[in-house]
DSSP file (Angstrom, degrees, kcal/mol; ACC not computed):
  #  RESIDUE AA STRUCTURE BP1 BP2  ACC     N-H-->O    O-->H-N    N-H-->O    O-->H-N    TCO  KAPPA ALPHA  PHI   PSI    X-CA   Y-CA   Z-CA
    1    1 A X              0   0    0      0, 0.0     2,-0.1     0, 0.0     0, 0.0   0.000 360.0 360.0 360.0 126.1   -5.8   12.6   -5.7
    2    2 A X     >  -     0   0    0      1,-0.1     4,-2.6     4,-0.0     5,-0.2  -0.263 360.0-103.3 -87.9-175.2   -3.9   10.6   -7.9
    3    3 A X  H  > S+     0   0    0      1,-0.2     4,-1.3     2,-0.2     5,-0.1   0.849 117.2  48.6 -51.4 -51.9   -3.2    7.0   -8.6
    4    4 A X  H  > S+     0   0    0      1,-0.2     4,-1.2     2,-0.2     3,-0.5   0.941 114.1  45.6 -75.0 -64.8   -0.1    6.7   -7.1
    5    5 A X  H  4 S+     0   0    0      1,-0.2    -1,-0.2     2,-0.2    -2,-0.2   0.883 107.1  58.8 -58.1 -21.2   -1.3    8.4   -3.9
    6    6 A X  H  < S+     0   0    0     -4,-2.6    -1,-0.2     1,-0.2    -2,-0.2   0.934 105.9  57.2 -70.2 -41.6   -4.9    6.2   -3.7
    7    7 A X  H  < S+     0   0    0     -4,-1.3     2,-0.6    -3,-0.5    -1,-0.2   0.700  99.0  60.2 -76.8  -9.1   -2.5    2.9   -3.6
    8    8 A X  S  < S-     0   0    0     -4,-1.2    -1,-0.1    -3,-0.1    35,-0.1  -0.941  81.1-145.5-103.7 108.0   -0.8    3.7   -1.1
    9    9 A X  S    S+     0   0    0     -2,-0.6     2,-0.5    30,-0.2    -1,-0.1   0.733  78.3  71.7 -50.9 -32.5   -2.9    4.3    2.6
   10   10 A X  S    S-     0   0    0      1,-0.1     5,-0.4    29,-0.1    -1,-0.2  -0.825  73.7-135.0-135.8  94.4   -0.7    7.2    3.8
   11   11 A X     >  -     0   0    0     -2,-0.5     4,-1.9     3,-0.1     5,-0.2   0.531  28.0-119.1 -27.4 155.6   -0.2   10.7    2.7
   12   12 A X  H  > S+     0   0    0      2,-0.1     4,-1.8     3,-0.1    -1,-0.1   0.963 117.9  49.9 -55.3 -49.5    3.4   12.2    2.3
   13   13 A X  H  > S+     0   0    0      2,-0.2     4,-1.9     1,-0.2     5,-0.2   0.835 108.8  58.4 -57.7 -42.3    2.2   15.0    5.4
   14   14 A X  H  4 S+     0   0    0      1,-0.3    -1,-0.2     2,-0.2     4,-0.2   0.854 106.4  38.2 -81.3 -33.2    1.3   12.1    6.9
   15   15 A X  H  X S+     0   0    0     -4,-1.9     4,-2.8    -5,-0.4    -1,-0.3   0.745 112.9  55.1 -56.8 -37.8    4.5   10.4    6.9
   16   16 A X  H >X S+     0   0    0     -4,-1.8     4,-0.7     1,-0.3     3,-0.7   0.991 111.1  47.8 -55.2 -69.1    6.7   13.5    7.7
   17   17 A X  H 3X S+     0   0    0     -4,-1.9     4,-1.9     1,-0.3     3,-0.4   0.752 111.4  44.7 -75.5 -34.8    4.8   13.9   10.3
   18   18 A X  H 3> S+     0   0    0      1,-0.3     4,-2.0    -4,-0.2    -1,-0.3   0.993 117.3  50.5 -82.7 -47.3    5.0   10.2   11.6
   19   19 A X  H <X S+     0   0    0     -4,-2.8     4,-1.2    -3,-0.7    -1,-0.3   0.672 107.3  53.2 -60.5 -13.5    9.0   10.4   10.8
   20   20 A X  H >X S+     0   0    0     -4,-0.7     4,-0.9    -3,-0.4     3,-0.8   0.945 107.3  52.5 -86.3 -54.2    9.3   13.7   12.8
   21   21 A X  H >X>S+     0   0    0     -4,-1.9     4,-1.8     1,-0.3     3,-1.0   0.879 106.7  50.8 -46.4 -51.5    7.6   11.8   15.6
   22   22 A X  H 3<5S+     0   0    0     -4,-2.0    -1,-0.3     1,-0.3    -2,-0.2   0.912 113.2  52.5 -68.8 -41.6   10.4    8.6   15.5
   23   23 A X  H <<5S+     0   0    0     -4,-1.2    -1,-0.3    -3,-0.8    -2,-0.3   0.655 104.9  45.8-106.3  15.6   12.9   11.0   15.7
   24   24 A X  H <<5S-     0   0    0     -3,-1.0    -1,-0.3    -4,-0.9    -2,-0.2   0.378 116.7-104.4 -96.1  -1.7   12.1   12.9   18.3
   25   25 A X  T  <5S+     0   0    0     -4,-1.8    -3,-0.2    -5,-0.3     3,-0.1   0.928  72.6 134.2  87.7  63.7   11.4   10.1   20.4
   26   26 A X      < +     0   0    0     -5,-0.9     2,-0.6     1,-0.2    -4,-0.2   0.633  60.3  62.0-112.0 -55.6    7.5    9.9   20.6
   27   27 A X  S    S-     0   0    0     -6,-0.4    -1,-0.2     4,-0.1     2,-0.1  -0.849  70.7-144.8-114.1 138.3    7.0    6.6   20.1
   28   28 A X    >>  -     0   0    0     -2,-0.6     4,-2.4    -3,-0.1     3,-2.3  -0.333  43.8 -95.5 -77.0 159.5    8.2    3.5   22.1
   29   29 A X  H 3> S+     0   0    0      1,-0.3     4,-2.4     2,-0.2     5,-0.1   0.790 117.9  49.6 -60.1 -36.9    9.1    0.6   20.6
   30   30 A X  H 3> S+     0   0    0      1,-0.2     4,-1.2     2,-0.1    -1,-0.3   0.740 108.3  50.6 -80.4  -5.7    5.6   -1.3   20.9
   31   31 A X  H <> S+     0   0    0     -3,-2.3     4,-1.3     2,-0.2    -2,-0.2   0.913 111.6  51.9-102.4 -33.4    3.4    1.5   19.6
   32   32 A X  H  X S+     0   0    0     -4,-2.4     4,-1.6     1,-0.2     3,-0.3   0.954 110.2  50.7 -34.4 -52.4    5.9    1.7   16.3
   33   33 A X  H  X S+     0   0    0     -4,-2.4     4,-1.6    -5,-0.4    -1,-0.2   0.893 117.0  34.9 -76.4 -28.1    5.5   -1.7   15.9
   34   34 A X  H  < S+     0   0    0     -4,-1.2    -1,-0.2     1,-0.2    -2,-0.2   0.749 110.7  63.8 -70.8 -20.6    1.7   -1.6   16.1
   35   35 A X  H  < S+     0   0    0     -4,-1.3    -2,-0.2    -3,-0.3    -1,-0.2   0.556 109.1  37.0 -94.2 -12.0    1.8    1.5   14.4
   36   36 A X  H >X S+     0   0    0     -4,-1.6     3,-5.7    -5,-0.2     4,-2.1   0.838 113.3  69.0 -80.0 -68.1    3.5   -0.3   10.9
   37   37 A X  H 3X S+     0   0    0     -4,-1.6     4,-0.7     1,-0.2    -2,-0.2   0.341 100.3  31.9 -59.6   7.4    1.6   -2.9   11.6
   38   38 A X  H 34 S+     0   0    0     -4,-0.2     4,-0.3     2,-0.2    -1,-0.2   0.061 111.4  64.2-115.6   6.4   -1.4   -2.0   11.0
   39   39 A X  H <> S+     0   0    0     -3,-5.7     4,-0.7     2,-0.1    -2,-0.2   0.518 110.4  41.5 -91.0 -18.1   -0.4    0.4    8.3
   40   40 A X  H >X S+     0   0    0     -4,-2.1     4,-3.3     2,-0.1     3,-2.4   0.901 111.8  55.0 -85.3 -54.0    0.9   -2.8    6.2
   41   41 A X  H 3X S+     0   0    0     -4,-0.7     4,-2.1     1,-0.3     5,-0.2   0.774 111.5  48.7 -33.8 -52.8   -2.5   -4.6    7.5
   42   42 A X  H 3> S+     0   0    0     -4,-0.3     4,-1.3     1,-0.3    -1,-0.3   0.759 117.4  45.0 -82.8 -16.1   -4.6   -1.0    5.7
   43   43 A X  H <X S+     0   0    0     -3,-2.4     4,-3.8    -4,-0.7    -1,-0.3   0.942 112.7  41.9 -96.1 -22.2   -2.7   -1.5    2.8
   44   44 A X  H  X S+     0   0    0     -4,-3.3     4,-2.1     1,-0.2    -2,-0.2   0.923 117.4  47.0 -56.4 -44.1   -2.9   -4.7    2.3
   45   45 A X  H  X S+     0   0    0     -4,-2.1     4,-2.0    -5,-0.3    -1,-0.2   0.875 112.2  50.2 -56.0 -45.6   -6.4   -4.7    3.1
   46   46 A X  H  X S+     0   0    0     -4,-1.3     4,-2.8     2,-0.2     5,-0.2   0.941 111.9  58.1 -64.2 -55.3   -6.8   -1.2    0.5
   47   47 A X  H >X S+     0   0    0     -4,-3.8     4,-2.3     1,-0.2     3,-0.7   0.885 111.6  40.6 -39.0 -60.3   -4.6   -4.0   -2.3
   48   48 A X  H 3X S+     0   0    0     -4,-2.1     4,-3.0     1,-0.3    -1,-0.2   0.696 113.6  46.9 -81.1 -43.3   -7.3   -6.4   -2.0
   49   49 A X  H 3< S+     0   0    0     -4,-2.0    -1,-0.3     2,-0.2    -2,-0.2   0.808 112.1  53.8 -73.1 -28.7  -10.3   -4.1   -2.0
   50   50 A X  H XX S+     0   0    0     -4,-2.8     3,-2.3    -3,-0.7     4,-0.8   0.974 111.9  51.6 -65.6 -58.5   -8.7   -2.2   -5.3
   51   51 A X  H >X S+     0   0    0     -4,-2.3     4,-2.2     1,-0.3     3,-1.9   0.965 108.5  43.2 -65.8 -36.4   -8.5   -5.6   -6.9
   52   52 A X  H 3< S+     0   0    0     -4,-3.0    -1,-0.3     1,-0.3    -2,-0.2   0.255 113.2  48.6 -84.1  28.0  -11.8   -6.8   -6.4
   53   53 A X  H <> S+     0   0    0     -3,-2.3     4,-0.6    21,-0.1    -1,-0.3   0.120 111.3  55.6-128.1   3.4  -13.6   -3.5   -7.4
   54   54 A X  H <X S+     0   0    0     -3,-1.9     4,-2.4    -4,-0.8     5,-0.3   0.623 109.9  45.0 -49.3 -54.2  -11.0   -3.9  -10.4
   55   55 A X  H  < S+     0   0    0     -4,-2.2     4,-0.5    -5,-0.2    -3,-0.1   0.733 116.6  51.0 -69.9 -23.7  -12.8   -7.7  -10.9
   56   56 A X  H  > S+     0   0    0     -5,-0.3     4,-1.0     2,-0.2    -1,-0.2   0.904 104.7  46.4 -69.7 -91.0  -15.9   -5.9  -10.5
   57   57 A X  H  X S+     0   0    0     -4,-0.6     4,-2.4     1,-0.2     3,-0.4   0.807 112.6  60.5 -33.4 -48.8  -15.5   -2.9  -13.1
   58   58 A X  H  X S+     0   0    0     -4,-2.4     4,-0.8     2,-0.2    -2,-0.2   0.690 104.2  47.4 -93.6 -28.9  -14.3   -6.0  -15.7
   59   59 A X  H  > S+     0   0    0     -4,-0.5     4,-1.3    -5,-0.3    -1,-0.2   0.645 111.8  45.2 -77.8  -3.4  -17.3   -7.8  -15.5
   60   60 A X  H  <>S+     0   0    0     -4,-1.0     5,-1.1    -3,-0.4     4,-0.4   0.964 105.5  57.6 -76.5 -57.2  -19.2   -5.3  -15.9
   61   61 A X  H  <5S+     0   0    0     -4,-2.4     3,-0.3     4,-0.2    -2,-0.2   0.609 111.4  55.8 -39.0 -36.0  -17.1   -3.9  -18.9
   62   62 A X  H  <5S+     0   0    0     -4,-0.8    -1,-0.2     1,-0.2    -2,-0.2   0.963 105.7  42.9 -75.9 -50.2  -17.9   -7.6  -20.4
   63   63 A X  T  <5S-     0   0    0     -4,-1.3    -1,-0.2    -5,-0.1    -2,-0.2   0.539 117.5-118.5 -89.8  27.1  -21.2   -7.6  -20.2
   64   64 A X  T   5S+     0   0    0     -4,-0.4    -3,-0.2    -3,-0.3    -1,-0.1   0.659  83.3 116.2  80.5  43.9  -21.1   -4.0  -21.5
   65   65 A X      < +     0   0    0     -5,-1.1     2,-0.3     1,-0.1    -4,-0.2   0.381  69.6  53.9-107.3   9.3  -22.7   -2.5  -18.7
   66   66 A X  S    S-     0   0    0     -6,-0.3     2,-0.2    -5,-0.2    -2,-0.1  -0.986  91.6-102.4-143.2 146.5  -19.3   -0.2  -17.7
   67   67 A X    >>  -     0   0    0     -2,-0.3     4,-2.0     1,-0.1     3,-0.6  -0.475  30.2-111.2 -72.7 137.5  -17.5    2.2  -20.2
   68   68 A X  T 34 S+     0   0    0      1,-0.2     4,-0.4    -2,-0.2    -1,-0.1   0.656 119.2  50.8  -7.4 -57.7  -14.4    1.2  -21.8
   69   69 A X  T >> S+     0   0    0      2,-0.2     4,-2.8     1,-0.2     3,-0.7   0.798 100.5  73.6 -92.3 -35.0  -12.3    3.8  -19.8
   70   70 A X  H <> S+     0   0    0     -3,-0.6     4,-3.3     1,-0.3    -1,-0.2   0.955 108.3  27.2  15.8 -86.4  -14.0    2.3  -16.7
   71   71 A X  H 3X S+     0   0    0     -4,-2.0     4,-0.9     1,-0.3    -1,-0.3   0.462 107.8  61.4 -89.7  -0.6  -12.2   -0.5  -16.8
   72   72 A X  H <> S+     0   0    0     -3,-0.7     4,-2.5    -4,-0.4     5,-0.4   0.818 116.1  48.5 -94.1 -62.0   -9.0    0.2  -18.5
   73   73 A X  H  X S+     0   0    0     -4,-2.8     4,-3.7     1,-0.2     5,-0.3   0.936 107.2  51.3 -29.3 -57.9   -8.9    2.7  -15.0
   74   74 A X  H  < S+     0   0    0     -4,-3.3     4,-0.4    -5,-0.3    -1,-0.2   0.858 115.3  44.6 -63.0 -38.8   -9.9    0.2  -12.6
   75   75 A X  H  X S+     0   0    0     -4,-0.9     4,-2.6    -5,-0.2     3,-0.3   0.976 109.3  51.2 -65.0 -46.7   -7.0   -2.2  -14.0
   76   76 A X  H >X S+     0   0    0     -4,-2.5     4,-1.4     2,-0.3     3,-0.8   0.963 116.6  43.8 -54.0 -63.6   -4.4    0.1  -14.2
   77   77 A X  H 3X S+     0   0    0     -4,-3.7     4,-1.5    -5,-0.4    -1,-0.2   0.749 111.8  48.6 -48.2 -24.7   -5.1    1.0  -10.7
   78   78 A X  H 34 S+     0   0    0     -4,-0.4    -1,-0.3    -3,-0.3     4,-0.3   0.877 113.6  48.6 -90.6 -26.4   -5.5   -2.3   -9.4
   79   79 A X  H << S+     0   0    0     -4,-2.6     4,-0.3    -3,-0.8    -2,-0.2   0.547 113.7  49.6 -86.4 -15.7   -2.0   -3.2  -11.4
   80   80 A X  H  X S+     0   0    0     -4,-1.4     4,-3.4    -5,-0.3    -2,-0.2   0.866 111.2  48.5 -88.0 -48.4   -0.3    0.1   -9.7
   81   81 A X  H  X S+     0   0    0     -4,-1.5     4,-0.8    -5,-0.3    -2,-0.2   0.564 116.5  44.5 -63.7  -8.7   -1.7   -1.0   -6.0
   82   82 A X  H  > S+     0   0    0     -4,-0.3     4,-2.0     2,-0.2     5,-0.3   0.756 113.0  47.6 -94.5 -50.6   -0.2   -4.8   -6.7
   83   83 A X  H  > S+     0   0    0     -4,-0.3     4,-4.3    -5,-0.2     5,-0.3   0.959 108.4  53.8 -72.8 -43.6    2.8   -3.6   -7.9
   84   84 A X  H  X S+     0   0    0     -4,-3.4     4,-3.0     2,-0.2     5,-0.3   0.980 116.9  53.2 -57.9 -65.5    3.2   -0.7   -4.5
   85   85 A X  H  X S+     0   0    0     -4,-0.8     4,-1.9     1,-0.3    -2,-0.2   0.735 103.1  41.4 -17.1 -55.8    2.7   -4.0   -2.8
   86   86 A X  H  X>S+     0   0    0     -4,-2.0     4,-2.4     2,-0.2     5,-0.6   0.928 115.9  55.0 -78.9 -54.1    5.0   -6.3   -4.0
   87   87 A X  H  X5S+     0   0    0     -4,-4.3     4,-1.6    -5,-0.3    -2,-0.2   0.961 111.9  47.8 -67.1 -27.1    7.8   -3.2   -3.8
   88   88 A X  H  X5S+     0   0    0     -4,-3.0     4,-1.1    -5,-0.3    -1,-0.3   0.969 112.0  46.6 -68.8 -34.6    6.8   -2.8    0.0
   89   89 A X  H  X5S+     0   0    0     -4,-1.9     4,-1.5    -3,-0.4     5,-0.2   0.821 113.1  46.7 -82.2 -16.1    7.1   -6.5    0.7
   90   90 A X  H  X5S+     0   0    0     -4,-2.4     4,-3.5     1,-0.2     5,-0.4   0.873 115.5  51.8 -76.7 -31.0   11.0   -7.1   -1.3
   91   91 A X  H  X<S+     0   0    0     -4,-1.6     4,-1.2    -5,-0.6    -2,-0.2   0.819 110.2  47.1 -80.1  -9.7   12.1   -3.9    0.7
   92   92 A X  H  X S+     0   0    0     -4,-1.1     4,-2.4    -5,-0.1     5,-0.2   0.759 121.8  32.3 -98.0 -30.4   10.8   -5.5    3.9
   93   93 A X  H  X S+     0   0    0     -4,-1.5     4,-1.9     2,-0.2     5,-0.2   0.993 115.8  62.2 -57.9 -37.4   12.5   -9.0    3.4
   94   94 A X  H >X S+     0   0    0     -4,-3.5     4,-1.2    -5,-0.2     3,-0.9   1.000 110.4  35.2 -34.6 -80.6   15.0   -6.8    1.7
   95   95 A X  H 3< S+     0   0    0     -4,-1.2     4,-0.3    -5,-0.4    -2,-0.2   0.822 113.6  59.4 -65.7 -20.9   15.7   -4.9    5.4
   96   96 A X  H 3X S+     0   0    0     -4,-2.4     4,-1.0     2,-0.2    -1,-0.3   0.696 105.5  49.3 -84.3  -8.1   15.2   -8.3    7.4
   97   97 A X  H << S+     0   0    0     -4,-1.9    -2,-0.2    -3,-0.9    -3,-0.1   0.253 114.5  45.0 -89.4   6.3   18.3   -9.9    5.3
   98   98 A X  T  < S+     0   0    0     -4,-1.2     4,-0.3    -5,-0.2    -2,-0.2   0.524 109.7  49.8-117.0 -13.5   20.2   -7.1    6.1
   99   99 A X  T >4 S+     0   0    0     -4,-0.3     3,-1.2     2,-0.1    -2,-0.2   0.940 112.1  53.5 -70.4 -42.4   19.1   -7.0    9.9
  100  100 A X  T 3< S+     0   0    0     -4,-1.0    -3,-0.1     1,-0.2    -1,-0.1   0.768 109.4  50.4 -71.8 -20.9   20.1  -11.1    9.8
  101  101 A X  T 3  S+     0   0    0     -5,-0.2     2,-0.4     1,-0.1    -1,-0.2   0.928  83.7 106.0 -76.2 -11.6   23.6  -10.0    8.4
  102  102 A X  S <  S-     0   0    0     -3,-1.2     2,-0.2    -4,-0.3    -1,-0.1  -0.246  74.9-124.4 -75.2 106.5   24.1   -7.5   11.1
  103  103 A X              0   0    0     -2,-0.4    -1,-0.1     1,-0.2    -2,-0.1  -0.467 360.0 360.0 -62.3 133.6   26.9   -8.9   13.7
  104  104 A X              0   0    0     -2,-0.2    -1,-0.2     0, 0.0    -2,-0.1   0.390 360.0 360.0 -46.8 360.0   26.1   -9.2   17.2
């Protein structure tokens, strides 16, 4: 598994599969909305846990109990999972200031 895929909770299969669903009319409107929410809730939860086993890794790496490439991993990962973050949260304020533009 790569990096990219680790920051992120939710496979590509897993998504097709959840988009197949939406458009065939599977889910009703409250189990969509519970079902995002609590996919932003596991990633957010997944950001948090990456950084602090990042914070982790870098203390060790000072007091020279973790290899070099250790911790250069564990940042980089923890700086890819911040960064998937941040792009999920401008693209949803992003799509709620284009829902508030939307005329009645």
């Amino acid at each position: 598994m790569t990096i990219a895929l680790q920051a992120f909770p939710i496979r590509p299969s897993e998504a097709a599969g959840l988009y197949r669903g939406v458009e065939a009319g599977q889910f009703g409107l409250g189990r969509g909305a519970a079902g995002f929410s609590a996919m932003l809730d596991t990633a957010l939860k997944e950001t948090i846990a990456t950084a602090r086993q990042a914070e982790t890794v870098s203390m060790a790496g000072l007091s020279g109990q973790a290899n070099v490439n250790d911790v250069v991993t564990a940042v980089s990962k923890a700086e890819l999972t911040l960064q998937t973050a941040m792009t999920i949260r401008d693209r949803v304020v992003q799509a709620y200031q284009e829902i508030i533009k939307m005329p009645i």
